[in-house]
N, C-alpha and C positions, 0 to 999 in steps of 0.2 A: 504494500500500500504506500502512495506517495501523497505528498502534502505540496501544492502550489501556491503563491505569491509571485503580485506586480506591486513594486513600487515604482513612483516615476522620480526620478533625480533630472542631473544637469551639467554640462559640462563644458569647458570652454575651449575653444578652435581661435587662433587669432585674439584678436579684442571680440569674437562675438563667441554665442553659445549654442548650446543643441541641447534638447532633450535626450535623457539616455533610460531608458527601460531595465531595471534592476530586477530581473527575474529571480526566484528563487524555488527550487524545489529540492524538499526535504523525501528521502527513498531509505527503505529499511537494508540496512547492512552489518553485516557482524565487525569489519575493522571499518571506524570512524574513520571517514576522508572529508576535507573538505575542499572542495575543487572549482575556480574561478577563472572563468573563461570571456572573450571577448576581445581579446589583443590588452589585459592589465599588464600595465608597466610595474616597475616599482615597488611604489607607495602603496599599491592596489593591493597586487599582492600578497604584499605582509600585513593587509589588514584583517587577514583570518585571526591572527594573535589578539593583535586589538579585540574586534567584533566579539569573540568569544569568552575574554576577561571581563567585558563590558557586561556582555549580557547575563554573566555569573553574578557578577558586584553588583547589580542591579538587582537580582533575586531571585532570577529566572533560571529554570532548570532547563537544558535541551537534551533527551534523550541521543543516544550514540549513535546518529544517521548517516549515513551519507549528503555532505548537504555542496551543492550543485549551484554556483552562483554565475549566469550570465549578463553579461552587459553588451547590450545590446541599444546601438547597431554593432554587430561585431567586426566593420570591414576599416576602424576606427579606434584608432589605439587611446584609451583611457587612460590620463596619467593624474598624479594627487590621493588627497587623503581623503577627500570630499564623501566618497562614495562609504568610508564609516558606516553613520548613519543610515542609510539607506539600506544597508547591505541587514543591520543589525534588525532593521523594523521589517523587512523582507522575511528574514531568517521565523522573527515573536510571530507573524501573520500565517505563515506556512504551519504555524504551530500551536495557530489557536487560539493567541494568547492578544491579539490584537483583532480589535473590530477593521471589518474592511471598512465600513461607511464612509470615512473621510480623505481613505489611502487613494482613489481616483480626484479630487478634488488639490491636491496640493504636490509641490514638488518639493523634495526632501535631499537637504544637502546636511553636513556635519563631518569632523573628524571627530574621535572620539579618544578619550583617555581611558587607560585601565580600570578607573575607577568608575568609567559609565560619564564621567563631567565631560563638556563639549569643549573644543580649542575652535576659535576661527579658520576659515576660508581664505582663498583666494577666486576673484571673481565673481564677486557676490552681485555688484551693479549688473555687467555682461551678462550675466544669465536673468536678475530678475529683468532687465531691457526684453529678452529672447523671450521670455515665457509671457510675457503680456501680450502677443499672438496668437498663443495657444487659449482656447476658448472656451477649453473643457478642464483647464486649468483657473483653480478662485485664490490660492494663492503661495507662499513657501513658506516653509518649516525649516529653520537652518541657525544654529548657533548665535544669540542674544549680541555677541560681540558683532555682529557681520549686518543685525539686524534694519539700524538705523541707515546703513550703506544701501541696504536693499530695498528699503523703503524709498528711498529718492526718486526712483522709477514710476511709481506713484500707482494706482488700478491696482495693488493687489495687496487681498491680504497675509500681510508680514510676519508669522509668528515666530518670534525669537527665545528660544529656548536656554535650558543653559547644561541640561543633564538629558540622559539615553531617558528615566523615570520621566519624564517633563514630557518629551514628545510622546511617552506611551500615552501618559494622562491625559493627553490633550485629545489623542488619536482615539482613545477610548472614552471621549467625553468627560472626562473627570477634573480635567483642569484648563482654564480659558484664561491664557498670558493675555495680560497687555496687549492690544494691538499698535504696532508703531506707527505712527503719522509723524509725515515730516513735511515742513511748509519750506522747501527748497528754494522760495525767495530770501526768506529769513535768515534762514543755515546762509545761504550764498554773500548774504550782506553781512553777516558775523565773523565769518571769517577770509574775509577780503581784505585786511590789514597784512602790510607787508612791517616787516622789522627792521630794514636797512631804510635810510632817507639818503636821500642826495644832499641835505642839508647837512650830513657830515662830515662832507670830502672839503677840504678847504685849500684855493688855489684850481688848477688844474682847468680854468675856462675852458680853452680849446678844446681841452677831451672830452668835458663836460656835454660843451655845441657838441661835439663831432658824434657823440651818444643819441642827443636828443634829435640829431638827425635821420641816425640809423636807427633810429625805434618809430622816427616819424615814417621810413619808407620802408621798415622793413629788410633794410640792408644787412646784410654779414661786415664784422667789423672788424679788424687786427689792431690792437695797441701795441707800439713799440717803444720800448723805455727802458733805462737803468733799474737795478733794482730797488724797489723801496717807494718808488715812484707813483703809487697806488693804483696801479693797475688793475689788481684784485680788490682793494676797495671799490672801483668804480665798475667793475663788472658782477659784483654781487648785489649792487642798485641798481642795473639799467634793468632788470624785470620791474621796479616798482614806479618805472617812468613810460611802458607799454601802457597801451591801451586796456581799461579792465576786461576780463575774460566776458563774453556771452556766457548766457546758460547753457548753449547747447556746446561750446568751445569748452566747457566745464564741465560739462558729462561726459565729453566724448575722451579726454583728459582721464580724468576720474575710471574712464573704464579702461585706458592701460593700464594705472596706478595700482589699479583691484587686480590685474590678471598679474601684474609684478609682488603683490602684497605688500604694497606701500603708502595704502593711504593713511593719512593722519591722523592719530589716534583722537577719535573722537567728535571727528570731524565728519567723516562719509564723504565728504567730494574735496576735490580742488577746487579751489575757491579764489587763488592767484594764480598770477604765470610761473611754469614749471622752472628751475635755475637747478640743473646738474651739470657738475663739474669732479668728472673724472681724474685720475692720477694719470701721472703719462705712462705709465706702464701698461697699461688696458692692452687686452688684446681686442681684434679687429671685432671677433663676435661677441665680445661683451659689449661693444661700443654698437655696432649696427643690428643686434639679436643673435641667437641660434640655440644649438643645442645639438639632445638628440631630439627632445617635444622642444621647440622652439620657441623661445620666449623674448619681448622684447626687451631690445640694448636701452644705451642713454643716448642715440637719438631719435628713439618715438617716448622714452621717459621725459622729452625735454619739448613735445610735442606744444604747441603753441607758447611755448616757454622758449628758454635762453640754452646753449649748449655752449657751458665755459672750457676753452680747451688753454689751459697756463704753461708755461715753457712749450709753445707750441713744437717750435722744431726738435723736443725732447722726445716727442713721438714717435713710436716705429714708422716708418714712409709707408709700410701696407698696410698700419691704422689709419692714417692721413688718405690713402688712397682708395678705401671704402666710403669714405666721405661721400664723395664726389657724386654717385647715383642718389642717396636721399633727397643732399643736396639741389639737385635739380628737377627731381621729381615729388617732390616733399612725403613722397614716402619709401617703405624698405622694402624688399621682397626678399624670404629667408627660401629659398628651393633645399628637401632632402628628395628621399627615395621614392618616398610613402606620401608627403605633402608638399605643396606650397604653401605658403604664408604670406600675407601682406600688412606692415602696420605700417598707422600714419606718423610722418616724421617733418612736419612744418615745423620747422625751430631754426631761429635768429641764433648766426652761429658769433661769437667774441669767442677773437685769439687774445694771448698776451705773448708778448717774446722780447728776449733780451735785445738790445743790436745787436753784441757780440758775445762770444763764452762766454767772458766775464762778467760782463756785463755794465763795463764802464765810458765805451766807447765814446758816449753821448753826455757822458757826465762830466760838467766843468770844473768840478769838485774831485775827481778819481783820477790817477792815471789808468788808461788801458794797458792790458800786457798781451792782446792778440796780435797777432801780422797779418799782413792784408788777405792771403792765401788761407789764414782758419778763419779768417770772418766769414770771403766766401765760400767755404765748404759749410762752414755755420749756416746759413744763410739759404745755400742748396735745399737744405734739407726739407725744404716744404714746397714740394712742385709747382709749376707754371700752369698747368689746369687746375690745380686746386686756388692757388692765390687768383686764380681768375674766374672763382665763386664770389669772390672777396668784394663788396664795393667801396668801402673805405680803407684805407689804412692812414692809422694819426700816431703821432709823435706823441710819447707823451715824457716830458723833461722831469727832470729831477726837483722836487717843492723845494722852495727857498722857505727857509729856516724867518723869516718875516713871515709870511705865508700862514709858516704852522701856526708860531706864537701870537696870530692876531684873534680876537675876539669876536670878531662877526663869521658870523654862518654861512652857508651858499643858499640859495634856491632850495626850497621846498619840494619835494619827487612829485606832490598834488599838482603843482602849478606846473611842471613842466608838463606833466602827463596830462593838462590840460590841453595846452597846446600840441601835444602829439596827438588827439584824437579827434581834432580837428582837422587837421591835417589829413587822418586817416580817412573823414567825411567826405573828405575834397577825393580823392582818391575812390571809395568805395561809392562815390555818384560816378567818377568818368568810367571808372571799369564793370558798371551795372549792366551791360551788355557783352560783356565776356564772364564764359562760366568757369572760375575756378581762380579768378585773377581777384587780389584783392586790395594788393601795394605795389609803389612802383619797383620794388625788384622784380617783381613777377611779372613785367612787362617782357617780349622777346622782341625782334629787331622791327617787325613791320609796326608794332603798338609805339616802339621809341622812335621812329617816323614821323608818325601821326600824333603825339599828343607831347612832343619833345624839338619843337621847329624853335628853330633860333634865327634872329637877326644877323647881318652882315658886322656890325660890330663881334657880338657874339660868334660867328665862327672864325672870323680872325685873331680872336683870341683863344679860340680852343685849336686852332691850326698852328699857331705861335705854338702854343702849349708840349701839342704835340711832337714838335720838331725842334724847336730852339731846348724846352727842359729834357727834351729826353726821354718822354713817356712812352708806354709800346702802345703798339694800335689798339692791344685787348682792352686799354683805357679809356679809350673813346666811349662806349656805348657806356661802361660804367658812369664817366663823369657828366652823361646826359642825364641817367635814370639820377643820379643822385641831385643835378641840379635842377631836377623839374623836384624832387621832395622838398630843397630850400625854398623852390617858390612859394610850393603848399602850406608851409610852415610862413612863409611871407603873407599869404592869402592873396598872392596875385596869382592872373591865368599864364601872364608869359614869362619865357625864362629870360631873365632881365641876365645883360654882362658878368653883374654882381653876384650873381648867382651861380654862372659858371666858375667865377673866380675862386668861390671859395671850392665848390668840387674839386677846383684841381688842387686844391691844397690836399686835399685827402687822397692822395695814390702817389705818398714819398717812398714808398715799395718799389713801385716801376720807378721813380727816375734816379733813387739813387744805386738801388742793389740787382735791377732785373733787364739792365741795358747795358 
């Protein structure tokens, strides 16, 4: 005689999810087996140990069966802890020991502890988003910690648990948790406060502009400077000088963060722009995803957010060298054997880099000790098609010791990010008839054509430019998109002289190191 069970669970592919069918059939056998099939990776796997500690510590007795768990769809490999639970309330329903009534109405996620207490999730937003589709689904059962994340999706109800006993009781009518509601206006304005201000970098205008420009268009930026210089002060504020996130730029955020196991304790969403800043030692697929179950890197973690790369040419050249496809497709594609993958990776890229090893080249205060020959090997190290993602590159000089010791403040991160998102208005009116374009980097050669026409003063100054400083030609189209962003930030429609002028201050890469 055999004993059957469905539970439905969940599981996540990419940033999205799929339902998975937790089959369970209990069969009379004299040696206890318990056998889990479906393509389980892992974590799956060894959840026989879990599952059946749990369900002892809990109080439950299971006769010596042969007990038979599929996960299905089977042509789909299963990886995580998630399936716990599911696995565990499958096993009690095969056994009589739970009411079906409410096992077709809800989808059940949990890892579980030996002791029967639930641990969180990863993926909690990506599958509850998935399962508000499903119509014969009212809503999920899934670890109290994971709860308030999976409420944000909104349309379902959320029961958050905290033990293997909690979900029987509930399943069997006995116990009715709290339902979570969550007013994701609210959450979303609570925690929209950034902790760095631009108001405490003191000195450093130029970098300061040369930021508030590449956050106004959307530019990739390189600082170059001595050290000490505050480079890494000013690149862990230019997120709080971006445009604030949309709600949907925030969910969409929020559901890599959940499939990484990284959001905010406490918080359920992203609620600012994303700011990771890797070490230089990363390898390529921590930095762009992979794996063997593929996960995403830091740059879809840095997805409408900032991706700080420091001692740039400290990088391996074939980390630097994965760049380049996000880069210009703002997102990643992870190919194995069995899947592809696609995650989105729209993020504002800030280098920082010495001039030289030392790093004193530029500082009037230090002697340098490189020769010209390890500068440019220094210097080599970050290719020609990668620096030609780049549309700024600024100087940033050593603070003069006045500078530190004075008393007044800079600019406030509100007020610039004021005018950055005006800017961005200006911008997201002219590109309303292209689908996918939103800032002027993301304009390509015929858009800077059309909406980046200069005067005869104007190109004799950018033809000067060209040829008298020493720029390469890949400069050209950079110093139009960025001086049609000055104008936006000016709130004029044409690109005035002055405008070019300062663009070409920003690409001291091509005319001193790349010609």
């Amino acid at each position: 005689m055999s004993m059957f069970s469905l539970v439905k669970s969940a599981a996540v592919l990419g940033i999205d999810a799929y339902v998975v069918n937790v089959e369970c059939n209990l069969g009379n056998s004299q040696v206890p087996r318990f056998i889990t099939v479906g393509l389980p990776e892992g974590a799956v796997k060894e959840s026989k140990e879990r599952v059946m500690s749990a369900i002892k510590n809990t109080g439950f007795f299971i006769p010596n069966n042969k007990i038979v768990i599929n996960l299905a769809p089977a042509d789909i490999r299963k990886e995580g802890s998630a399936f716990d639970l599911p696995i565990s309330i499958g096993i009690l329903n095969a056994a009589d020991r739970i009411s079906t009534k409410l096992l077709d109405e809800y989808v059940i996620l949990g890892e579980l502890s030996l002791d029967g207490t639930l641990r969180g999730i990863r993926g909690a937003l990506p599958i509850a988003v998935s399962i508000q589709e499903n119509k014969s689904v009212k809503g999920l059962i899934l670890p109290r910690e994971n709860a308030r994340e999976a409420a944000i999706a909104g349309g379902l109800d959320v029961v958050g648990v905290e033990s293997l006993q909690e979900a029987i009781n509930f399943l069997n009518g006995n116990f009715r948790p709290e339902t979570i509601r969550v007013n994701v206006s609210e959450l979303f304005e609570e925690h929209r406060q950034y902790e760095q201000d631009f108001c405490d970098v003191k000195g450093q205008e130029h970098a300061k502009r040369a930021l508030e420009v590449a956050a106004a268009g959307a530019h990739n930026i390189i600082m170059i400077g001595p050290p000490g210089s505050g480079k890494t002060m000013l690149a862990k504020r230019f997120p709080s000088i971006l445009p604030n996130l949309t709600l949907n730029e925030a969910l969409e955020t929020t559901k890599i963060h959940s499939v990484a196991g990284i959001i905010p304790t406490g918080a359920g969403i992203v609620a600012t722009r994303p700011f990771r800043s890797p070490h230089h030692t990363i390898s390529d697929a921590a930095l762009v995803g992979g794996g063997k179950v593929p996960r995403p890197g830091e740059v879809s973690l840095s997805h409408h957010g900032v991706l700080f790369l420091d001692e740039l040419p400290e990088f391996k050249k074939n980390v630097l060298e994965v760049l380049r496809q996000p880069m210009e497709n703002n997102t990643v594609t992870i190919s194995r054997a069995q899947m592809s993958l696609s995650y989105p990776a729209n993020f504002i890229l800030v280098g920082a880099m010495n001039p030289c090893p030392c790093g004193y080249s530029t500082d009037p205060n230090n002697d340098c000790t490189c020769s010209t020959m390890q500068i440019q090997k220094y210097m080599s190290r970050i290719s020609g098609p990668l620096l030609d993602r780049i549309d700024i590159h600024i100087e940033v000089p050593a603070v003069k010791i006045s500078e530190l010791s004075g008393k007044s403040s800079g600019e406030r991160s509100e007020n610039i990010r004021s005018r950055v998102q005006m800017a961005r208005k200006r911008q997201t009116d002219r590109f309303s008839q292209y689908n996918g374009i939103y800032a002027n980097a993301d304009m390509d050669t015929k858009m800077i054509q059309r909406f980046c026409k200069i005067d005869k003063t104007g190109q004799t100054l950018l033809h000067n430019a060209i040829t008298k400083l020493g720029l390469s030609a890949r400069a050209y189209d950079r110093i139009l998109k960025v001086s049609r962003t000055i104008a936006d930030l000016s709130g004029v429609a044409e690109i005035l002289p002055e405008h070019l002028a300062e663009a070409i201050q920003y690409r001291s890469l091509d005319r001193q190191l790349w010609m």
